[in-house]
C-alpha positions as a Markdown table, in Angstrom:
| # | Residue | x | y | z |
|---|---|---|---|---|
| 1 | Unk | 110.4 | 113.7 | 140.0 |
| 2 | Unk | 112.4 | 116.2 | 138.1 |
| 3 | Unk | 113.5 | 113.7 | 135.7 |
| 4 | Unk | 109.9 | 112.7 | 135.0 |
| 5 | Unk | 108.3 | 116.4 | 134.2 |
| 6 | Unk | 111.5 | 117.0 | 132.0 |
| 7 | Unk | 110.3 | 113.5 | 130.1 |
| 8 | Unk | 106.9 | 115.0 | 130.3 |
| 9 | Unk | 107.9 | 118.2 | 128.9 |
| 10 | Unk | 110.0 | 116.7 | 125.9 |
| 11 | Unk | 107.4 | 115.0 | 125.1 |
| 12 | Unk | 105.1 | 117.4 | 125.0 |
| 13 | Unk | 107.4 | 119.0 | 123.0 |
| 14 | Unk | 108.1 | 116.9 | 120.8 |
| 15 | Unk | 104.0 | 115.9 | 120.1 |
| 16 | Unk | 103.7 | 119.7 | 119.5 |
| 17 | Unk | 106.2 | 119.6 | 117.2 |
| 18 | Unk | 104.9 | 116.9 | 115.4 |
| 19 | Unk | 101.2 | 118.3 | 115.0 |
| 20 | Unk | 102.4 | 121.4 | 113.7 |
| 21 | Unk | 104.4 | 119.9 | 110.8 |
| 22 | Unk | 102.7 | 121.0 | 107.1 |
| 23 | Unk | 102.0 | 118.4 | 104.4 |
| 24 | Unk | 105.2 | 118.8 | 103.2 |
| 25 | Unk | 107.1 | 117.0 | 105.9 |
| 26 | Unk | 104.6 | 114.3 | 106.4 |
| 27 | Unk | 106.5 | 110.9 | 107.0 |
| 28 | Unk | 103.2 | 109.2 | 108.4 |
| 29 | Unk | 100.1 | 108.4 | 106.4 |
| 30 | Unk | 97.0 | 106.8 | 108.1 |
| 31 | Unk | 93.6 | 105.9 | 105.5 |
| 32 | Unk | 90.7 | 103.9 | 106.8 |
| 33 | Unk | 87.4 | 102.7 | 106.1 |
| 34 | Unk | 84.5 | 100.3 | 107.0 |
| 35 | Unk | 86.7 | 97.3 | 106.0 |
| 36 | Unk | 90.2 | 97.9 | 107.8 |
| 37 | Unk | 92.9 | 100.8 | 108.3 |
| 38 | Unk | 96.2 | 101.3 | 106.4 |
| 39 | Unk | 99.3 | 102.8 | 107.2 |
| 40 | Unk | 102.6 | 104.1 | 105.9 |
| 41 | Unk | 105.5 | 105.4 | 107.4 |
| 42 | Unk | 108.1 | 107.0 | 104.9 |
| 43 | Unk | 111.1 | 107.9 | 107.2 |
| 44 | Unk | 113.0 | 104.9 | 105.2 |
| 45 | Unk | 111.7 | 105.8 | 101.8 |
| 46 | Unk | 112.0 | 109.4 | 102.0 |
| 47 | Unk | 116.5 | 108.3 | 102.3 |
| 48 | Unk | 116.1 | 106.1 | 99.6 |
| 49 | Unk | 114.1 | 108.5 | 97.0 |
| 50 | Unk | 117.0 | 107.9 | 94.1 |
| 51 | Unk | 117.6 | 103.9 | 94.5 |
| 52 | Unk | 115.6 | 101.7 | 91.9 |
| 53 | Unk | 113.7 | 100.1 | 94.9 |
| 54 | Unk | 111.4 | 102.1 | 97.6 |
| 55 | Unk | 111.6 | 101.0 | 101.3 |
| 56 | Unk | 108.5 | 101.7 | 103.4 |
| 57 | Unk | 106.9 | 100.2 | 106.7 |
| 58 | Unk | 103.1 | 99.3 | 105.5 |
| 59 | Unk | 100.3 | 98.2 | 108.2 |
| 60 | Unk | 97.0 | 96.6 | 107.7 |
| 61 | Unk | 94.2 | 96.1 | 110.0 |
| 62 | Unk | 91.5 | 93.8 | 109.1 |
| 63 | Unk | 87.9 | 95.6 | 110.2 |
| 64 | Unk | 85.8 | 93.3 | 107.9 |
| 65 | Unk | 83.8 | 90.6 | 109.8 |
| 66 | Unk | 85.1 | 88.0 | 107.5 |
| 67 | Unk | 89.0 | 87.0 | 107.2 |
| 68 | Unk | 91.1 | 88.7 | 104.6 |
| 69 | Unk | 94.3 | 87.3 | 102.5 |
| 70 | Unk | 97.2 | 89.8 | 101.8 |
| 71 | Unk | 99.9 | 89.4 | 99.1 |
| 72 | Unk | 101.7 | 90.9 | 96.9 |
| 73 | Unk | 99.3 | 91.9 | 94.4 |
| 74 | Unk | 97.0 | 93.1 | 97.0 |
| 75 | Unk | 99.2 | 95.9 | 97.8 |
| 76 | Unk | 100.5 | 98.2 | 95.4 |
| 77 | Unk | 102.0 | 101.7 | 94.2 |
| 78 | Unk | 100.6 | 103.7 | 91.6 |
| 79 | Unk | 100.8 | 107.7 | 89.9 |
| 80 | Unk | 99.1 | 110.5 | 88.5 |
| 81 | Unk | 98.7 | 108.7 | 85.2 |
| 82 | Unk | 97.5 | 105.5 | 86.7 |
| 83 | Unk | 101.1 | 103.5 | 86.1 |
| 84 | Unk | 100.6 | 100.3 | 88.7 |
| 85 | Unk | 104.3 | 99.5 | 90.5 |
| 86 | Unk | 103.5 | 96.1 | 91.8 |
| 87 | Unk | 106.2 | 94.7 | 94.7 |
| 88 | Unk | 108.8 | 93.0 | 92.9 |
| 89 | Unk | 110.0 | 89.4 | 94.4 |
| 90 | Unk | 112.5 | 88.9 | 97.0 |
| 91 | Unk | 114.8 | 87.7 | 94.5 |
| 92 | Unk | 114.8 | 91.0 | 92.5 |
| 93 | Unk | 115.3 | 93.3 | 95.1 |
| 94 | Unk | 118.6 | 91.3 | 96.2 |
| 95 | Unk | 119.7 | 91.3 | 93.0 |
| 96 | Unk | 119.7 | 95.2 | 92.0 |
| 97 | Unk | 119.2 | 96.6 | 96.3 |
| 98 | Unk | 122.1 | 96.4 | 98.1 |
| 99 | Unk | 120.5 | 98.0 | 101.2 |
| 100 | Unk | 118.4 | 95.2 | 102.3 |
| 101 | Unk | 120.3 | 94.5 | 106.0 |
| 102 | Unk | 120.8 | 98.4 | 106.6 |
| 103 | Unk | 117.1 | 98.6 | 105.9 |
| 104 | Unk | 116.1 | 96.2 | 108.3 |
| 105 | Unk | 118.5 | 97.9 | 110.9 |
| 106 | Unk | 116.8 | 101.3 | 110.0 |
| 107 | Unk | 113.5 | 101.1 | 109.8 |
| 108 | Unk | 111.2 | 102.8 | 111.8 |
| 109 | Unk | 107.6 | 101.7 | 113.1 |
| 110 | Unk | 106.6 | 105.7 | 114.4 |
| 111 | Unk | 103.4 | 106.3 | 114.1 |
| 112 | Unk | 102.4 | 102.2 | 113.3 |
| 113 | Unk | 100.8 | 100.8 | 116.6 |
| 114 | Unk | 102.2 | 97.4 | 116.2 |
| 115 | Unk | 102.7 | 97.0 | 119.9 |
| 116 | Unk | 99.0 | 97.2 | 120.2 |
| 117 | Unk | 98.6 | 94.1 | 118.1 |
| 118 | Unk | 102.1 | 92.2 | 118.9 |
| 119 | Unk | 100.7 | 91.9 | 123.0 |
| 120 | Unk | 97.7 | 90.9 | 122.3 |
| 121 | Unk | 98.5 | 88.2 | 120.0 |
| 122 | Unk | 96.3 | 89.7 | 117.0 |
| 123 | Unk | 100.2 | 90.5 | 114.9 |
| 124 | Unk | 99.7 | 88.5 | 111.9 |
| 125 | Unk | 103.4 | 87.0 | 110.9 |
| 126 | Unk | 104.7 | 88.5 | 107.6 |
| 127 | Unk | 107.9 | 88.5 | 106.2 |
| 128 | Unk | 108.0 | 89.8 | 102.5 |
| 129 | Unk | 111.5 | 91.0 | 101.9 |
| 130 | Unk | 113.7 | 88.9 | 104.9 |
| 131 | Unk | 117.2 | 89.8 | 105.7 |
| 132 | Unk | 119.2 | 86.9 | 105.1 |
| 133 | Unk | 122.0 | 87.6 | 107.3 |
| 134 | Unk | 119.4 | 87.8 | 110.4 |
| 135 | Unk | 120.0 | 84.8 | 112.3 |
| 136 | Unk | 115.5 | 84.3 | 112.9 |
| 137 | Unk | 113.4 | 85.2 | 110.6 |
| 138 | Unk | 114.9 | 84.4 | 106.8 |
| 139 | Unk | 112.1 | 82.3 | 106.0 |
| 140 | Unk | 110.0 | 84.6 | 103.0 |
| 141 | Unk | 106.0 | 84.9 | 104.0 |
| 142 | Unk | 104.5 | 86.7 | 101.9 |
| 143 | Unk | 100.8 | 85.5 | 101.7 |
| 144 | Unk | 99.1 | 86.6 | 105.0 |
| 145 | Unk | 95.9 | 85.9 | 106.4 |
| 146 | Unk | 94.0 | 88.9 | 108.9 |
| 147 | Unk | 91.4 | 87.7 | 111.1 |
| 148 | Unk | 88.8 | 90.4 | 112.0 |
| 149 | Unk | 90.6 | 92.4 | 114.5 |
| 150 | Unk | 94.1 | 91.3 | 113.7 |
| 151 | Unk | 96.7 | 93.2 | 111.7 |
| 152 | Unk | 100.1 | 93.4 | 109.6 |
| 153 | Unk | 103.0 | 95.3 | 110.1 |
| 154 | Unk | 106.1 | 94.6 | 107.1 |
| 155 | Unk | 108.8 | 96.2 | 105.5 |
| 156 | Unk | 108.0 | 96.6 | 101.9 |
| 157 | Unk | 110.0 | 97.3 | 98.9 |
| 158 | Unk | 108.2 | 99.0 | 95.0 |
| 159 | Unk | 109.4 | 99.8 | 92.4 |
| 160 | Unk | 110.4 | 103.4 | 92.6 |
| 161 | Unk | 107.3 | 105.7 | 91.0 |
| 162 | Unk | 108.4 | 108.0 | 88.1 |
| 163 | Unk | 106.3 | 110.4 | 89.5 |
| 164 | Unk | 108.6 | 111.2 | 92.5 |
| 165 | Unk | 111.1 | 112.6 | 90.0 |
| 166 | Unk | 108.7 | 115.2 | 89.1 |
| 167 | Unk | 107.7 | 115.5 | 92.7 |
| 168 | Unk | 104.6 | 114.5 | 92.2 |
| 169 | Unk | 102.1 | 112.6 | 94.9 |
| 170 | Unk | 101.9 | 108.6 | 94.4 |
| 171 | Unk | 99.2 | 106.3 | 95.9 |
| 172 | Unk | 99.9 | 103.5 | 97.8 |
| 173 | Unk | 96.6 | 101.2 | 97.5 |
| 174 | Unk | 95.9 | 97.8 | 99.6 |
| 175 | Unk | 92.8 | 95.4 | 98.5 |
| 176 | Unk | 92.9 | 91.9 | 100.4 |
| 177 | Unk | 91.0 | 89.4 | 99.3 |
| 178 | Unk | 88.0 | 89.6 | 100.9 |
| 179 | Unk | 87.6 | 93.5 | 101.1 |
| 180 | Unk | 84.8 | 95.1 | 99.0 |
| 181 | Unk | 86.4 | 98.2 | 98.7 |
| 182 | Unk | 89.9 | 99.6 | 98.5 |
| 183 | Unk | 91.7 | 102.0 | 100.9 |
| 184 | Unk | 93.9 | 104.3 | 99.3 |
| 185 | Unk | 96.4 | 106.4 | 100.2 |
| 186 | Unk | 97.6 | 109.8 | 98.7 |
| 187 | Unk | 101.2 | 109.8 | 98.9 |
| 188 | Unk | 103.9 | 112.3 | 98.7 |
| 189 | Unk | 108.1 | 113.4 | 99.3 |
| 190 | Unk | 109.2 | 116.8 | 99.6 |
């Protein structure tokens, strides 16, 4: 019982902790609309800020009553001065990254409710930027298709914005095919 309220009380800790964290140390990003929801998670990228690619755990849920392709010109990174920093292929992060397997041993899904969709069988199977050396899932998918109510979780990799050497906020913005209307999110690294 003890062991349970101090559990309790770490958490509760922990949430009020995390509620009361400024702008500045934002790791999470959530935008949404009638269409589908986006997210971002920036723990990896936020470590990587001065290598020529950025790591960053991207979600997509699909809202729209139609289904929706992703790929890898639907998602994309752009600045202040409206520079697009499409994903690169898998071949040209392995040849100038040399992070990829740490990555995948890194990266952090806090804040993404993937669970939510991975149990109820609504996890769409993605696999831009596989890790070679894992033993499942080499195989690169990079062309997805989102039922209404099913969603996306993946570990992407841009081109690192110019802007974040000036400190500067970046936009990461996703469009399937099949959504009217783009969701995009204001990004930023302190």
């Amino acid at each position: 019982m003890f062991r349970r309220l101090g559990i309790l009380l770490a958490l509760g800790l922990i949430a009020g902790a995390l509620s009361g964290q400024d702008q500045e140390s934002q790791i999470l990003f959530i935008g949404e609309n009638e269409f589908g929801k986006v997210w971002a998670n920036l723990s990896l990228t936020r470590q990587r800020e001065s290598e020529p690619y950025l790591p960053m755990v991207v979600a997509v849920s699909n809202k729209a009553r139609k289904s929706v392709t992703i790929d890898r010109e639907t998602i994309r990174l752009s600045d202040l001065d409206g520079i697009v920093y499409s994903m690169p292929t898998v071949k040209e992060v392995r040849k100038s990254y040399k992070r990829l397997v740490i990555d995948h041993r890194m990266v952090s899904y806090s804040g993404i409710p993937w669970e939510v969709w991975w149990r109820s069988g609504h996890l769409a199977e993605s696999n831009f930027f596989p890790d070679l050396r894992a033993t499942r899932g080499n195989t690169t998918r990079d062309r997805v298709t989102l039922r209404t109510g099913h969603a996306m979780v993946d570990l992407l990799y841009f081109e690192r914005p110019r802007a974040m050497e000036l400190h500067k906020p970046f936009f990461l913005e996703v469009i399937p095919e099949g959504w009217e209307v783009p969701i995009r999110l204001r990004l930023h690294i302190s």
